[in-house]
TORPADO-219184 format. One record per residue (C-alpha): z, y, x; residue number from 1; residue in one letter. Coordinates in pm, 1 decimal. Example, Ala and Ser with C-alpha at 12.3 -4.5 7.8 and 13.67 -1.06 7.14 Angstrom:
# TORPADO-219184
+----------+----------+----------+-----+--------+
:        z :        y :        x : num : residu :
+----------+----------+----------+-----+--------+
:    780.0 :   -450.0 :   1230.0 :   1 :      A :
:    714.0 :   -106.0 :   1367.0 :   2 :      S :
+----------+----------+----------+-----+--------+
//
This chain:
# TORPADO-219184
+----------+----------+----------+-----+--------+
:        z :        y :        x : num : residu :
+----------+----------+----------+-----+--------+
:      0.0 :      0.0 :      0.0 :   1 :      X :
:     46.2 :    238.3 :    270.9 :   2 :      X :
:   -307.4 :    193.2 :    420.2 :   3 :      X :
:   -393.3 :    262.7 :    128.0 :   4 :      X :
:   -213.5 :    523.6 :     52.6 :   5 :      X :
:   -325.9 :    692.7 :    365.3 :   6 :      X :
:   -677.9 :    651.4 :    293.4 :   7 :      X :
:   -645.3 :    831.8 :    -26.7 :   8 :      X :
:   -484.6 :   1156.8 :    191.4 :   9 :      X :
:   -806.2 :   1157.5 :    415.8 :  10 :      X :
:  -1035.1 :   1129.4 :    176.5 :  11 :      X :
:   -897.9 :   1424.4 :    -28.1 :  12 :      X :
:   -854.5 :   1598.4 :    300.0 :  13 :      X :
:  -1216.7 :   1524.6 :    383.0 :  14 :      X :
:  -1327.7 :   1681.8 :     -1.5 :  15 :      X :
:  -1156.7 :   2022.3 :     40.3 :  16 :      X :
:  -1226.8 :   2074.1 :    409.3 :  17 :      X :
:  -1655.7 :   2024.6 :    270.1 :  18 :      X :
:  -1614.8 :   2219.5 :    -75.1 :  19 :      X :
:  -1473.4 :   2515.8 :    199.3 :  20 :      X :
:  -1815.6 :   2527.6 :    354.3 :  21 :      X :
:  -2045.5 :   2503.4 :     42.6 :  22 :      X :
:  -2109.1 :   2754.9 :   -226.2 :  23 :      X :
:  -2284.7 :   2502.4 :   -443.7 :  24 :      X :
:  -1980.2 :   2241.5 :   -449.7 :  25 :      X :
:  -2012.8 :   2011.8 :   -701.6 :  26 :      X :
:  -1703.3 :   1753.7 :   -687.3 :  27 :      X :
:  -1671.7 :   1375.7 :   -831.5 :  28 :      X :
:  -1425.8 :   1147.5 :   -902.7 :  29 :      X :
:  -1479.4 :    748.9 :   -923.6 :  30 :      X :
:  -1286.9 :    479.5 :  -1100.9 :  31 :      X :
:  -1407.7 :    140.9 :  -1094.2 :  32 :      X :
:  -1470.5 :   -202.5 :   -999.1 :  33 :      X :
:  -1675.3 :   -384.2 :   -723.1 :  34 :      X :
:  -1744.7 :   -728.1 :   -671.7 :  35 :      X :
:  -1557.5 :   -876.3 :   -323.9 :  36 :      X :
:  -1664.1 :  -1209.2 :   -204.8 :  37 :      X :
:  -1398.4 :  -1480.1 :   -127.6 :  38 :      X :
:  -1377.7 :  -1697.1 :    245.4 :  39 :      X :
:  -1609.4 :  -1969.7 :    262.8 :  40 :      X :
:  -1471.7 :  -2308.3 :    243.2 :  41 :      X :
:  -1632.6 :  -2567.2 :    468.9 :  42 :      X :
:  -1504.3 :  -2910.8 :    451.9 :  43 :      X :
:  -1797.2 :  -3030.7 :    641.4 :  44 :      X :
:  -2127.4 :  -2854.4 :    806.1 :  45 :      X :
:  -2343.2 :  -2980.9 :    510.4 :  46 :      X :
:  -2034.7 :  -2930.3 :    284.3 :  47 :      X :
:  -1964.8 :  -2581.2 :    181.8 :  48 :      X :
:  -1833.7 :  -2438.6 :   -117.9 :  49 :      X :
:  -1947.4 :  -2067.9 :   -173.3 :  50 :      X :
:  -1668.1 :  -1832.3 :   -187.5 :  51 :      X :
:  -1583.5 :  -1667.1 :   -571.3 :  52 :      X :
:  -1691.9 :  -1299.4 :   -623.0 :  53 :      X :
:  -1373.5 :  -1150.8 :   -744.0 :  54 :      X :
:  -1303.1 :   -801.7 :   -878.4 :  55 :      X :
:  -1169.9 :   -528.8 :   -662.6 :  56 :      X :
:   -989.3 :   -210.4 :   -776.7 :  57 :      X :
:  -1217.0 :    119.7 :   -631.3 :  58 :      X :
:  -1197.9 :    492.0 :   -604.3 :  59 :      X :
:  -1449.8 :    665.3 :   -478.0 :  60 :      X :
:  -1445.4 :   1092.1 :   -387.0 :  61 :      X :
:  -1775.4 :   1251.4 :   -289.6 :  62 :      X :
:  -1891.2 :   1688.2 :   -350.9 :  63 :      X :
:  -2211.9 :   1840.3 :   -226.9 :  64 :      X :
:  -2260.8 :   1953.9 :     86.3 :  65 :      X :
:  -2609.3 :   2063.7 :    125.2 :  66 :      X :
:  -2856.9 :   2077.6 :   -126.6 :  67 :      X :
:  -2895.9 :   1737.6 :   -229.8 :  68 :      X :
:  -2641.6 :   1592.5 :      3.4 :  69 :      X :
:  -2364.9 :   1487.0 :    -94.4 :  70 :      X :
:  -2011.3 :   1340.4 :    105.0 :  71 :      X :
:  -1694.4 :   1164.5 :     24.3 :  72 :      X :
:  -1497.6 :    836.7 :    111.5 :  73 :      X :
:  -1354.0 :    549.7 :    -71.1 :  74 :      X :
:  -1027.1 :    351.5 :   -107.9 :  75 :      X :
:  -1007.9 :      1.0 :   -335.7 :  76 :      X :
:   -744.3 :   -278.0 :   -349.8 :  77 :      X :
:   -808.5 :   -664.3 :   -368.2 :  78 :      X :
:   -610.0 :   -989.4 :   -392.3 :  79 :      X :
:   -888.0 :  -1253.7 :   -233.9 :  80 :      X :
:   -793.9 :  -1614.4 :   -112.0 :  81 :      X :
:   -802.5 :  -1755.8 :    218.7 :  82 :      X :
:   -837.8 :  -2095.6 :    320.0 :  83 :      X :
:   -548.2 :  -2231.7 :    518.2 :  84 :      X :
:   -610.7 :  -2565.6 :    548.7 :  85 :      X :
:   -923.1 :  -2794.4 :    481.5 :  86 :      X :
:   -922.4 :  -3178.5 :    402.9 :  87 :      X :
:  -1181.7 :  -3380.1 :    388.1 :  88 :      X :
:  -1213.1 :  -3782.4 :    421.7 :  89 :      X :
:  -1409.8 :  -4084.7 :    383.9 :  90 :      X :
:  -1200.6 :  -4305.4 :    161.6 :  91 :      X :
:  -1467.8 :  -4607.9 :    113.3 :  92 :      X :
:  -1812.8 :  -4627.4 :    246.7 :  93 :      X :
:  -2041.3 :  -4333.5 :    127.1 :  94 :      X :
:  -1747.2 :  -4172.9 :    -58.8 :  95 :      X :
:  -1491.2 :  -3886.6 :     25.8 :  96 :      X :
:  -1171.4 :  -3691.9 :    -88.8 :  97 :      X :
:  -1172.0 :  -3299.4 :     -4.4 :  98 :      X :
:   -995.1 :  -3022.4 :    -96.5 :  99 :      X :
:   -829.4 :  -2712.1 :     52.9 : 100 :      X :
:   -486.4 :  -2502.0 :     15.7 : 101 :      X :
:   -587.5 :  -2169.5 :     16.5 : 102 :      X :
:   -300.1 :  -1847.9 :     14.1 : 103 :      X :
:   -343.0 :  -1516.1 :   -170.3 : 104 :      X :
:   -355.8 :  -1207.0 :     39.0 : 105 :      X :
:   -381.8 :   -830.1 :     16.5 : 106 :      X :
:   -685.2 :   -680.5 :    101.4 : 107 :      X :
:   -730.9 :   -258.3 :    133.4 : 108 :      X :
:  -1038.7 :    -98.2 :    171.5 : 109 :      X :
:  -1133.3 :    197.4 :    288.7 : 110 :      X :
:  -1436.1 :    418.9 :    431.3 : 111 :      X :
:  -1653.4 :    704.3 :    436.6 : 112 :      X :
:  -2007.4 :    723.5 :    234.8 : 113 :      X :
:  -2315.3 :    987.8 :    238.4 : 114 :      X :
:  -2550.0 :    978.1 :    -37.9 : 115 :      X :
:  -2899.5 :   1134.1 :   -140.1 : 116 :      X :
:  -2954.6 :   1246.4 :   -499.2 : 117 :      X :
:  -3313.9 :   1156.3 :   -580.7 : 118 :      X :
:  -3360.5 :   1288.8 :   -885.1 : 119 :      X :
:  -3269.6 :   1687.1 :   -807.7 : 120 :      X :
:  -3537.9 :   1640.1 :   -536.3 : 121 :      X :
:  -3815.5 :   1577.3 :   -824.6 : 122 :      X :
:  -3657.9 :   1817.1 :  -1126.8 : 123 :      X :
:  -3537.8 :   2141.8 :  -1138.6 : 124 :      X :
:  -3242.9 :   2195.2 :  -1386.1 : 125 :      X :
:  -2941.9 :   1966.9 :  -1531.0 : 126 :      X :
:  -3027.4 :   1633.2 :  -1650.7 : 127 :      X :
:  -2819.2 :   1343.1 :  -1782.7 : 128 :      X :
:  -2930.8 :   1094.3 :  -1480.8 : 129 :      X :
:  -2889.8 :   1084.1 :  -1139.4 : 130 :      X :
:  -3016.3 :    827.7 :   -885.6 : 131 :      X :
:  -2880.8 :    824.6 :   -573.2 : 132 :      X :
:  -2975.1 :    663.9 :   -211.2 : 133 :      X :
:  -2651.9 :    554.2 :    -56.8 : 134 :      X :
:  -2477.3 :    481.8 :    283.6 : 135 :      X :
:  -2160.4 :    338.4 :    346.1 : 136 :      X :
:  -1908.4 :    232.5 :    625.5 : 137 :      X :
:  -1554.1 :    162.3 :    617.0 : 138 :      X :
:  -1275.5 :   -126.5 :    679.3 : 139 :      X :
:  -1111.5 :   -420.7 :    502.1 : 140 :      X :
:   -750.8 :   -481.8 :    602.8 : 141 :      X :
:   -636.0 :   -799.1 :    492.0 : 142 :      X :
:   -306.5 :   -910.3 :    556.7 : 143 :      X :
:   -127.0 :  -1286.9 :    452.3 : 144 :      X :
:    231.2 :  -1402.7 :    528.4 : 145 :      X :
:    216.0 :  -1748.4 :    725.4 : 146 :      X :
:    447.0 :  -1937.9 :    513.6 : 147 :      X :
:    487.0 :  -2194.0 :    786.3 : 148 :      X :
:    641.8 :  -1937.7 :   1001.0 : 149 :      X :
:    677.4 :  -1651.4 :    841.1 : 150 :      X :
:    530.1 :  -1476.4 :   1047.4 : 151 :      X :
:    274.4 :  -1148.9 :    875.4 : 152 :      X :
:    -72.9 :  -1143.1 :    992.4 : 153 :      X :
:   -348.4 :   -869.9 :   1016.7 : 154 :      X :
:   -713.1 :   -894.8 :   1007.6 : 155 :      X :
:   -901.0 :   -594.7 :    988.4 : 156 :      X :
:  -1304.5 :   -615.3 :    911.1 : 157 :      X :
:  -1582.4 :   -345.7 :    965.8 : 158 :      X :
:  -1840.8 :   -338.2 :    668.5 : 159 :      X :
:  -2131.9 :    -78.8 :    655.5 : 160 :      X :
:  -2457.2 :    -98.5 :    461.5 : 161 :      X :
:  -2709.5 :    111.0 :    226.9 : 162 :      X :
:  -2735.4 :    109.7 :   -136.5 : 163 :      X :
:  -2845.7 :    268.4 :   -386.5 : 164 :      X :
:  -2675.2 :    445.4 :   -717.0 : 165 :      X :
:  -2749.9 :    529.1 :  -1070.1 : 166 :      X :
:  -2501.4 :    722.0 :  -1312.2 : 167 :      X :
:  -2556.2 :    866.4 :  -1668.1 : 168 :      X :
:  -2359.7 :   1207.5 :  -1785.9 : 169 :      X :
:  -2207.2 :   1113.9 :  -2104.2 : 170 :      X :
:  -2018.9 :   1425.4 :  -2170.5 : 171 :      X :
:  -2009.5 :   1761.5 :  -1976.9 : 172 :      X :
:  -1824.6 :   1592.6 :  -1728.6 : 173 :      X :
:  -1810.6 :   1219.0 :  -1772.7 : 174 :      X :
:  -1994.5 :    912.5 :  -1749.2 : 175 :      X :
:  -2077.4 :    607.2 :  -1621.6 : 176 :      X :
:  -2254.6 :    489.3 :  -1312.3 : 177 :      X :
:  -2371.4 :    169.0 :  -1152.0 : 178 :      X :
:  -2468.9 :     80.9 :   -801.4 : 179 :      X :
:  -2571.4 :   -173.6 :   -580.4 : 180 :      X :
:  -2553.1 :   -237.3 :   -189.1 : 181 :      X :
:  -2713.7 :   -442.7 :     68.1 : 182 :      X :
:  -2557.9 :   -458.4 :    436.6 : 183 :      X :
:  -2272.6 :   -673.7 :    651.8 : 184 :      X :
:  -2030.6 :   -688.7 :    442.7 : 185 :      X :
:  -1612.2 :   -854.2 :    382.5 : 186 :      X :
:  -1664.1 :  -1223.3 :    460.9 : 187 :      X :
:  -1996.8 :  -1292.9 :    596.8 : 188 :      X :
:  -2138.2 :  -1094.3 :    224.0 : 189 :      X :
:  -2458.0 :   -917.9 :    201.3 : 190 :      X :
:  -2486.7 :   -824.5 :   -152.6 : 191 :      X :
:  -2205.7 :   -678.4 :   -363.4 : 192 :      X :
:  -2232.4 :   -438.9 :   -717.2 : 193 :      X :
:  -1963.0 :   -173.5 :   -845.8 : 194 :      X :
:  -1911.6 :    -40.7 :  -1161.4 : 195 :      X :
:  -1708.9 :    227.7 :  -1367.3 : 196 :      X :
:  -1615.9 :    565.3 :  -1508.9 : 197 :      X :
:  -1702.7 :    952.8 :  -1358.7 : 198 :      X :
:  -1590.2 :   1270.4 :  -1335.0 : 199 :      X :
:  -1808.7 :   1565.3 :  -1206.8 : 200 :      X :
:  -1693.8 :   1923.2 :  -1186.8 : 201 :      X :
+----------+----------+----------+-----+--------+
//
């Protein structure tokens, strides 16, 4: 929680240090979901069970910079598995028992983004969409207690890739948005989608 907490600071800090140096500051506030990918389990090298695609807890700060430019950060919280232990054996000939024990742990993200708007490039005035070109870096600390010893562990991740981002105004300043990103992502992931509610002023 304190990560986390201390990526929310920087981001804000990050937001009023660029609305200071823009005269056409437009700010926005995200709440919403994105899809995090589970550990891998592989009980043998032609054996391996996909990890789930579970739902993570985002916010996401961005204003304009320049023009169409826009800058913010992001913080989320997830509670993914990982895979402690792995069994796997032949019990009679051609058949095999496998399973694995698997702990929950707590997972913080956090990171900066830039994105393009695409649409005020073509049109002139207010509209209701906006579609955005995207780029995003940031980390994943996850941390687990080893209940064999006790002992807390920490594993941080880097994740960066490009995306792209598509909202709808609802009301004067509300509405929804959608987005999608390809890259190097938590646990070996290169596809993941988030979802939610905005707030523009």
């Amino acid at each position: 929680m304190k990560q986390l907490l201390v990526g929310i600071s920087l981001l804000f800090s990050l937001m009023v240090s660029a609305q200071d140096q823009t005269t056409e500051h437009q700010f926005s506030f995200k709440l919403g979901l994105e899809t995090l990918k589970e550990e891998d389990i592989v009980y043998a090298p032609d054996l391996i069970e996909t990890g789930s695609k579970i739902p993570e807890l985002l916010i996401e700060t961005d204003v304009t910079i320049i023009s169409n430019w826009r800058i913010g950060g992001y913080a989320g919280y997830a509670s993914p598995r990982k895979v402690i232990s792995v069994r796997y054996e032949e019990i009679a000939e051609g058949r095999y028992i496998y399973g694995a024990t698997r702990e929950s742990t707590n997972a913080f993200l956090y990171g900066l983004k830039a994105s393009y708007d695409i649409f005020s490039f073509f049109t002139k005035g207010t509209t209701r969409f906006s579609l955005l070109t995207t780029f995003s870096a940031g980390w994943v600390r996850q941390s687990w207690i080893n209940y064999d010893s006790g002992v807390s562990i920490n594993h941080s991740y880097f994740e960066y890739g490009p995306g792209l981002s598509l909202s709808f105004r609802l009301f004067d300043h509300m509405g929804l948005f959608a987005e999608s990103s390809f890259g190097q992502f938590f646990n070996d992931n290169h596809l993941k989608f988030k979802g939610g509610i905005q707030w523009t002023f």
